[in-house]
C-alpha positions in Angstrom: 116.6 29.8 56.8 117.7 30.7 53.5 117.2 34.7 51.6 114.2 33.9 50.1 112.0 31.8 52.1 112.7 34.6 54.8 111.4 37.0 52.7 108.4 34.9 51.9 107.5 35.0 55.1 108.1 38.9 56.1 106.3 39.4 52.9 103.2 36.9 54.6 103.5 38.9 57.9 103.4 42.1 55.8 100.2 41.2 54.1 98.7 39.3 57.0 98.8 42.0 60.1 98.6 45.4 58.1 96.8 44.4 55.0 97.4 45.8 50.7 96.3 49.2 51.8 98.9 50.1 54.3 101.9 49.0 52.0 104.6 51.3 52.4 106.4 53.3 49.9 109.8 51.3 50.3 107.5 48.0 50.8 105.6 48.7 47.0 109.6 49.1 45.6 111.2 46.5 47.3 108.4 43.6 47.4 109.3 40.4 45.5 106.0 40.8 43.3 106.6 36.6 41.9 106.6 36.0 45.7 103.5 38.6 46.5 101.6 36.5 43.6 102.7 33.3 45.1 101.0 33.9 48.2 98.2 35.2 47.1 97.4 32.2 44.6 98.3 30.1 47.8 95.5 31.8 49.5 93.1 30.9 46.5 92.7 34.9 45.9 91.3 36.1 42.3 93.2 38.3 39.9 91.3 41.0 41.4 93.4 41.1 44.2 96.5 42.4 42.0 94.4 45.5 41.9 94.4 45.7 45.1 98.0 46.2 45.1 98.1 48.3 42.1 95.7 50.5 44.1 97.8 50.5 47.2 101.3 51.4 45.9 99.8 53.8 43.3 100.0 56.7 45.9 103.7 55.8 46.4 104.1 56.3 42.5 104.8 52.5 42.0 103.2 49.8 39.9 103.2 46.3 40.6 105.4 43.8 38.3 102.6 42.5 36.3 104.6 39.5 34.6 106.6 38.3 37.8 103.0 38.6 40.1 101.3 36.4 37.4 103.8 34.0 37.2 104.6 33.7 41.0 100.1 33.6 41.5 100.1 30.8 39.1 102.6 28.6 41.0 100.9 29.8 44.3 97.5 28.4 42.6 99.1 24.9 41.9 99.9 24.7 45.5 96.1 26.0 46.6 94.4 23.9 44.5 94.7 20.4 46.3 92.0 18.2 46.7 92.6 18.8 50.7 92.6 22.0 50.6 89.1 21.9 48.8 87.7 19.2 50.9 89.0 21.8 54.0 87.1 25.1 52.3 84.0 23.4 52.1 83.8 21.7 55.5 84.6 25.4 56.9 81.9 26.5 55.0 83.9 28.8 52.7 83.9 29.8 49.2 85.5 28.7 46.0 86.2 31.4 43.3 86.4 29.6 40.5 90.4 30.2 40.4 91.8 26.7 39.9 93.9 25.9 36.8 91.1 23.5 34.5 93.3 20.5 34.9 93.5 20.8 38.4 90.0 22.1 38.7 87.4 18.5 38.7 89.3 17.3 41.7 89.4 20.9 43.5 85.7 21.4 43.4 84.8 17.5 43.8 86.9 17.8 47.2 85.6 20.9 47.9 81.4 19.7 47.8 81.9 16.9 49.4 83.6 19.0 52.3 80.5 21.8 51.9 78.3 19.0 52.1 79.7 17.8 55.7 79.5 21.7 56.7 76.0 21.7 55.8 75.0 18.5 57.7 77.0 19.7 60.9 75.1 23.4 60.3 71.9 21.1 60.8 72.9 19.9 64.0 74.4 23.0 65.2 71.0 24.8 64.1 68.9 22.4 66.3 70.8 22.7 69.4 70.9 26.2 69.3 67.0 26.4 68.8 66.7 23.7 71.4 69.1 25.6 73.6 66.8 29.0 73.0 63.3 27.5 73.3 64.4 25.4 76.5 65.4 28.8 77.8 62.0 30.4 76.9 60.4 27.9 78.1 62.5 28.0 81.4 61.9 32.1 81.7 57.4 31.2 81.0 57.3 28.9 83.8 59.0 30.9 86.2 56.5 33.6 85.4 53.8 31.8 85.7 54.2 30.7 89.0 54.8 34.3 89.8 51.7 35.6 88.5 50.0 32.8 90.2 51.5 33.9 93.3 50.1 37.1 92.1 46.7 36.1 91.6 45.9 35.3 94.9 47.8 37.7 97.0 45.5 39.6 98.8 46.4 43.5 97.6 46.1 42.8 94.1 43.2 44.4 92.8 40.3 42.7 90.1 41.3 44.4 87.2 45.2 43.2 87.9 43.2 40.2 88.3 42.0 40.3 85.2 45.1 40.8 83.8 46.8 38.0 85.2 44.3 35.9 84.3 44.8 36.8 80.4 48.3 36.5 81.0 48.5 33.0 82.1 46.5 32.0 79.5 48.5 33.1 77.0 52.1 31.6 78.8 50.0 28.3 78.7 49.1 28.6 75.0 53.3 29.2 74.6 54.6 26.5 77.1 52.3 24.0 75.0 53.8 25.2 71.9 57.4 25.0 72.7 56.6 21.8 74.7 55.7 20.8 71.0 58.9 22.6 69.4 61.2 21.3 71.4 59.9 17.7 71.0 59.8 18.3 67.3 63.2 19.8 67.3 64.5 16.8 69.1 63.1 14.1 66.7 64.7 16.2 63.6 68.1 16.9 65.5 68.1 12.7 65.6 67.6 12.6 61.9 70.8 15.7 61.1 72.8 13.5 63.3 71.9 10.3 61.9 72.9 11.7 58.4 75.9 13.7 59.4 77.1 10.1 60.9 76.5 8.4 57.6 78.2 10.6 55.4 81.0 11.3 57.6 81.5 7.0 57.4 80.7 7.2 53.4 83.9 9.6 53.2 86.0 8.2 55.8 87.7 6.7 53.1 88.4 9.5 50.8 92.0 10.9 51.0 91.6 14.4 52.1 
């Protein structure tokens, strides 16, 4: 491993396990701030994050190497800025920050909606399983107490107005088994439909080169 890609990565480890603010007084003098900028436009991170570092080593007394960050966040950008890596930040649902070079740009964000656009049709389907998941589960925890305040109703020691509250009460857990009956079946039918589209579109880009 040559000099410099081992600092590159102790720089990375630096910056990935303690984070800008906990940069050391010898780590704000000694830091490689081309290779700093390189990582961070590799990471797709905005100018802003410079101040980040400017804020960090300004207790130490040091500023950052304007020029030679710049420079090193500018080659880190060309390598961020792939089509794949788009297409990858939109099917993990994250964000683009508008940081890509404007020749490099129409591809980024093309990549990167059609990749959003396959997180949103798997957040569809995730969304109706869970709410499946939850209402079978309500359902599950009515039933059981109805047949518990059946039970209730005709035990012997419980008095009328318990009775009477029983009664009340297993009217309304009827009302709400019917309704998630209805939910659930509902929630079904549309899950059919998110997984339906998510299976189309995922064969309408299966072609695409990300």
């Amino acid at each position: 491993m040559n000099s410099r890609l081992a600092g590159i990565l102790s720089i990375a480890v630096i910056f990935g396990l303690s984070g800008c603010a906990s940069m050391s007084a010898d780590e704000c003098t000694m830091s490689d701030w081309r290779t700093i900028g390189f990582e961070d436009g590799a990471q797709g991170y905005t100018a802003d994050r410079l101040g980040n570092h400017r804020k960090a080593c300004a207790k130490h007394g040091v500023a950052p190497d304007f020029e030679a960050y710049q420079a090193g966040r500018s080659e880190g950008l060309r390598q961020y800025c792939q089509p794949s890596r788009g297409f990858n930040v939109g099917a993990g649902g994250g964000r683009y920050n508008g940081v890509c070079p404007g020749d490099m740009e129409p591809d980024f964000v093309d990549a990167f909606n059609t990749g959003h656009q396959l997180y949103n049709l798997r957040a569809s389907v995730n969304s109706a399983n869970y709410q499946i998941s939850a209402k079978r589960a309500e359902l599950d925890s009515a039933e059981k107490r109805i047949i518990e305040a059946e039970l209730a109703l005709i035990a012997r020691d419980t008095t009328t107005e318990d009775r009477i509250l029983l009664l009340a009460e297993l009217k309304d857990l009827s009302e709400r088994t019917g309704q998630l009956d209805a939910e659930i079946v509902e929630l079904v039918e549309d899950r059919v439909i998110y997984e339906q589209q998510l299976a189309a579109y995922e064969e309408t880009i299966a072609g695409n080169s990300y």
